[in-house]
C-alpha positions in Angstrom: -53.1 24.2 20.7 -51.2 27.5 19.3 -47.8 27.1 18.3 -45.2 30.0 17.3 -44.9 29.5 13.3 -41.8 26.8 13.0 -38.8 28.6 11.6 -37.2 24.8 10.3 -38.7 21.5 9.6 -37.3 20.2 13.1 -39.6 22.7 14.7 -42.6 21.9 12.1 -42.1 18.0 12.6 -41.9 18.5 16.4 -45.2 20.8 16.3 -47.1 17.8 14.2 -45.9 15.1 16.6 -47.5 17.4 19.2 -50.8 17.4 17.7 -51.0 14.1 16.8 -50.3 12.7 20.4 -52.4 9.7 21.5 -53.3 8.9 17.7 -52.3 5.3 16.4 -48.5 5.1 16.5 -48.6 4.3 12.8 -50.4 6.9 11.7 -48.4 9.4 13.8 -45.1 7.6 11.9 -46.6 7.9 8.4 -47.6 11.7 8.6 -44.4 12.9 9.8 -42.7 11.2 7.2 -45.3 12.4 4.4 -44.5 15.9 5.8 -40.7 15.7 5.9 -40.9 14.4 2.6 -42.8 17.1 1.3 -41.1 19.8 3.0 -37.5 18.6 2.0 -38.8 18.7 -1.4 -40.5 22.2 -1.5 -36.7 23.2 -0.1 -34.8 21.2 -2.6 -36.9 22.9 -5.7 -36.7 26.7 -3.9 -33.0 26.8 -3.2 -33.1 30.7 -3.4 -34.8 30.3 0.2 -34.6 29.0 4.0 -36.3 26.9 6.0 -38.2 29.4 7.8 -39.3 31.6 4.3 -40.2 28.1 2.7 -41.9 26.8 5.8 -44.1 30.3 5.3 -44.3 30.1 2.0 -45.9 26.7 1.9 -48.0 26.9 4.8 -51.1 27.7 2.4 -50.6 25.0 0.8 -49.2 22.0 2.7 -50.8 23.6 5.9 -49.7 24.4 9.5 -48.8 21.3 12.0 -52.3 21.5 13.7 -54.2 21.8 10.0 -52.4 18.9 8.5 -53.1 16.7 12.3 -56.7 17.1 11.7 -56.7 16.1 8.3 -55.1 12.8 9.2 -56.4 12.3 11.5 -60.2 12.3 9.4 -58.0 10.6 6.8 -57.6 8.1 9.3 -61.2 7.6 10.9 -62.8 7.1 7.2 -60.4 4.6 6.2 -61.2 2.5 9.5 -64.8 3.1 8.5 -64.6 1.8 4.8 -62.8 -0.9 6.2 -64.8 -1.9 9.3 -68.6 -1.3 7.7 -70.2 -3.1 9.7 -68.8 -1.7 13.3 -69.8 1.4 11.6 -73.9 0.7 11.1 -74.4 -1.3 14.3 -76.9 -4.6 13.2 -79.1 -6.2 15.6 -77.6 -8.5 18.0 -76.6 -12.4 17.2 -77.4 -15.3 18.9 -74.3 -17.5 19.8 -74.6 -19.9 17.7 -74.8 -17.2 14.5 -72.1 -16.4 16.1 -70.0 -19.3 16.3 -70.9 -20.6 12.9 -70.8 -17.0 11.1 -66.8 -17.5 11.3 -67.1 -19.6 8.3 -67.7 -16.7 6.2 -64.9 -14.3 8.0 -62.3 -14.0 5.8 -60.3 -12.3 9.5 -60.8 -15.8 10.4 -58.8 -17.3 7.3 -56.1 -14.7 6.6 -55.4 -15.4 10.7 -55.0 -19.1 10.1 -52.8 -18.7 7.2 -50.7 -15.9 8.6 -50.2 -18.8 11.6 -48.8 -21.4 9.0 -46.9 -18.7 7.5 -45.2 -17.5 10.2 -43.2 -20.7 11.0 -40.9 -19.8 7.4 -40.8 -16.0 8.4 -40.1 -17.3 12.1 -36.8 -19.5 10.9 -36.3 -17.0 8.6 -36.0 -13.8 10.7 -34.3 -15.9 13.8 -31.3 -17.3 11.3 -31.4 -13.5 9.8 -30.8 -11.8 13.7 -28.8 -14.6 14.9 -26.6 -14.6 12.2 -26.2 -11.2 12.0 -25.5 -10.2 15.8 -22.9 -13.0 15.6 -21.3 -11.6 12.5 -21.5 -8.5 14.0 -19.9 -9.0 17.1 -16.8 -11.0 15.5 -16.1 -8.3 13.0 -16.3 -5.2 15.7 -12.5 -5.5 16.0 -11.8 -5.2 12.1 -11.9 -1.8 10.0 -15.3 -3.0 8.8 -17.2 -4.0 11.5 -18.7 -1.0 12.1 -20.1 -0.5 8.3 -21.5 -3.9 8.5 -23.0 -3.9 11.7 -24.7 -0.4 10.5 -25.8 -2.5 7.5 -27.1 -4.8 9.2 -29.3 -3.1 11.5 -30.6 -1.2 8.1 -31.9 -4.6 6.8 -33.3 -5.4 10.2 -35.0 -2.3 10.0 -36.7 -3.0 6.3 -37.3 -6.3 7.3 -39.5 -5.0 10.3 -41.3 -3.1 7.4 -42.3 -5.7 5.7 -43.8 -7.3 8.7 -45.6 -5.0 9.4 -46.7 -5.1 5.8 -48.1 -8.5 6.2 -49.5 -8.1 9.6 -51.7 -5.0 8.3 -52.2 -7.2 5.2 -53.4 -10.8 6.9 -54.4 -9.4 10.3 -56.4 -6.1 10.0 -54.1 -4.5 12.4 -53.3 -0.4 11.1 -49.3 -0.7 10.6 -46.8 2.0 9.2 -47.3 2.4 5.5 -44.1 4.8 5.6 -40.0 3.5 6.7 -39.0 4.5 9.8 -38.3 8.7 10.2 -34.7 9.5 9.8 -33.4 13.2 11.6 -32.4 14.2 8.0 -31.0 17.7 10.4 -28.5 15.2 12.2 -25.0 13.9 11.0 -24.3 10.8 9.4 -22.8 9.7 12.8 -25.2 11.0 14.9 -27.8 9.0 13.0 -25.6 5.8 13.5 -26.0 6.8 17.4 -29.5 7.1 17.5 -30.0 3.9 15.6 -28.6 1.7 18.5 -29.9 4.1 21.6 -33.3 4.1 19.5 -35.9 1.4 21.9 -37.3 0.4 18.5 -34.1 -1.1 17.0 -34.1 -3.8 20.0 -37.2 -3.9 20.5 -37.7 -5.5 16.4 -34.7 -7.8 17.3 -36.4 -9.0 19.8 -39.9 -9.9 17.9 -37.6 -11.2 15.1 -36.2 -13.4 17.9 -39.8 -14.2 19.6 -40.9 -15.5 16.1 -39.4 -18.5 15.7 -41.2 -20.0 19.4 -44.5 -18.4 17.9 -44.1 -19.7 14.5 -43.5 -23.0 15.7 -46.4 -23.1 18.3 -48.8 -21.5 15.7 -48.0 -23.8 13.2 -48.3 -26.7 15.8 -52.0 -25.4 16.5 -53.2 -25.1 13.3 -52.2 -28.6 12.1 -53.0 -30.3 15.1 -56.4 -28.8 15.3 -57.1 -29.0 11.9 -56.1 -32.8 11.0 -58.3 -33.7 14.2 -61.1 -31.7 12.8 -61.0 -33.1 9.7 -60.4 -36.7 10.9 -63.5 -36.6 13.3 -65.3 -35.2 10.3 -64.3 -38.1 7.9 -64.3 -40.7 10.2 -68.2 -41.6 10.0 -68.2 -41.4 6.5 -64.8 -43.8 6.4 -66.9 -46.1 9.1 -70.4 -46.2 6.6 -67.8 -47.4 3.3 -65.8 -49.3 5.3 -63.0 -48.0 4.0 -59.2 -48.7 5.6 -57.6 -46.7 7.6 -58.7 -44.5 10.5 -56.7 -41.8 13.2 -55.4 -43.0 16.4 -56.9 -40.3 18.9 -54.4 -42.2 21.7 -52.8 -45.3 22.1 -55.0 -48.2 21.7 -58.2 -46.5 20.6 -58.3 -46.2 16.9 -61.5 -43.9 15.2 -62.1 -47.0 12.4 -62.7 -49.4 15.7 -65.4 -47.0 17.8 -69.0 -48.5 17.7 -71.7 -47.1 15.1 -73.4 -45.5 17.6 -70.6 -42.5 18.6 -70.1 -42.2 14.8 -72.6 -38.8 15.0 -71.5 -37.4 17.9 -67.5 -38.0 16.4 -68.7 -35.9 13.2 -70.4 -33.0 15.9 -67.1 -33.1 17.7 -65.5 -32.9 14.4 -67.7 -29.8 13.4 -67.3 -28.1 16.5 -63.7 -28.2 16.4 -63.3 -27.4 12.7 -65.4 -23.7 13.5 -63.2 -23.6 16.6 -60.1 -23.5 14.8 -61.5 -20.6 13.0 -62.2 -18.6 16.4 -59.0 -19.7 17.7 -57.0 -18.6 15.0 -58.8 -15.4 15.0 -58.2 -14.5 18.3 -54.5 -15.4 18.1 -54.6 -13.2 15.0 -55.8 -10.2 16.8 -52.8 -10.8 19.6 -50.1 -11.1 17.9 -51.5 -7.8 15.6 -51.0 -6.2 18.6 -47.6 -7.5 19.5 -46.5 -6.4 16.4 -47.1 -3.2 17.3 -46.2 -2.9 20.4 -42.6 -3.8 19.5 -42.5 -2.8 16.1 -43.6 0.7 16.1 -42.3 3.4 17.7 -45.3 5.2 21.1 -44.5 8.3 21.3 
């Protein structure tokens, strides 16, 4: 698409955005805050000029908005390439059991699961953090410094949804922002204030920050659950053949240590099955919430 050349980085950043529609929200956020970044700088070391002779003077080498689009937008299909090989060079098919029992080697399937026991700290932690914070905020709104703290506030909320996103991309493959949030540098101080609460995003994040203490706890509740009944089913044969003490209740009354010989191999299959399960389970919930997280956390144009 031809645009008129941009005579200020409003316009430039506005013609980008254009280009990039319908690319992955977090690349969209990351190159328009590479370019402001760079733009602002090439103005900052060129004081002699305007926006409009510096946006001209660099177009050469940074590139116009449709150029630099293109580029990331390679950029961005060899990086999912490199780190998805094999959707890349398609393999023959696999049988469903290869495919049940290949999650044992899925390191998805692993960083999922621990990203589930690890959310139930970052769940307390970011509900005590929003709670805490809209509740301070509301009962200082009627003192002189409400209004810096509440702006404060929202700030760390802000970072804080960064580093999520950090640890999503991290733990659950999911392409996140790798750049803050895009201020309008061109706005005033108060103006920016304004946008921050009318901006979807802002409550949108307070709201996943919210939603992650439920989450955390019902992760955490699956993983442990499912994986001490795994691995009791698993041990429980071996147990039974020592005659060692002990055993898992499964429900009241019917102890594993007191079932007959005979179920012993079919308790460690059940055991087995539900141990790879955990894995596929904690996959798939991996890949939900990754996009969850982004869905509230970063901003569709």
């Amino acid at each position: 698409m031809n645009y008129p050349i941009p005579k200020s980085i409003r316009e430039y950043l506005d013609q980008l955005r254009a280009e990039l529609r319908g690319a992955d929200p977090a690349m969209i956020q990351d190159a328009l805050y590479d370019a402001e970044e760079h733009l602002r700088a090439e103005l900052a070391e060129h004081p002699e000029l305007d926006e409009a002779a510096m946006l001209a003077k660099v177009a050469t080498s940074y590139g116009a908005p449709d150029e630099v689009a293109e580029i990331y937008r390679v950029k961005e299909g060899e990086v999912e390439q490199a780190l998805r090989p094999r959707r890349a060079r398609p393999v023959a098919e696999k049988s469903f059991i290869a495919k049940f029992f290949g999650v044992a080697v899925d390191p998805c399937a692993y960083a999922a699961m621990f990203y589930m026991i690890l959310t139930m700290a970052t769940g307390i932690f970011y509900f005590t953090w929003v709670v805490t914070g809209l509740g301070l905020s509301a009962g200082f709104a009627i003192l002189i410094f409400g209004i810096p703290f509440i702006v404060l506030f929202f700030a760390t909320v802000r970072a804080l949804s960064f580093v999520e996103g950090k640890i999503v991309e991290a733990m659950l493959g999911v392409r996140m922002p790798r750049r803050p949030w895009n201020v309008d540098r061109d706005k005033s101080i108060w103006q920016r204030i304004g946008a921050m609460f009318t901006d979807p995003r802002t409550w949108s994040t307070l709201f996943y920050m919210l939603l992650m203490l439920p989450l955390g706890i019902l992760y955490f509740s699956i993983v442990t659950i499912g994986m001490a009944l795994a691995l009791s089913f698993i041990a429980a044969p071996f147990m039974h053949l020592f005659g060692l003490p002990g055993g898992v209740a499964i429900v009241d009354g019917f102890d594993l240590m007191t079932t007959p010989a005979f179920w012993m191999p079919l308790v460690l299959v059940a055991g087995v099955l539900l141990l790879f399960g955990m894995l596929h389970i904690a996959k798939g919930i991996g890949h939900l919430h990754g996009q969850l997280a982004k869905h509230l956390l970063v901003q569709v144009d």
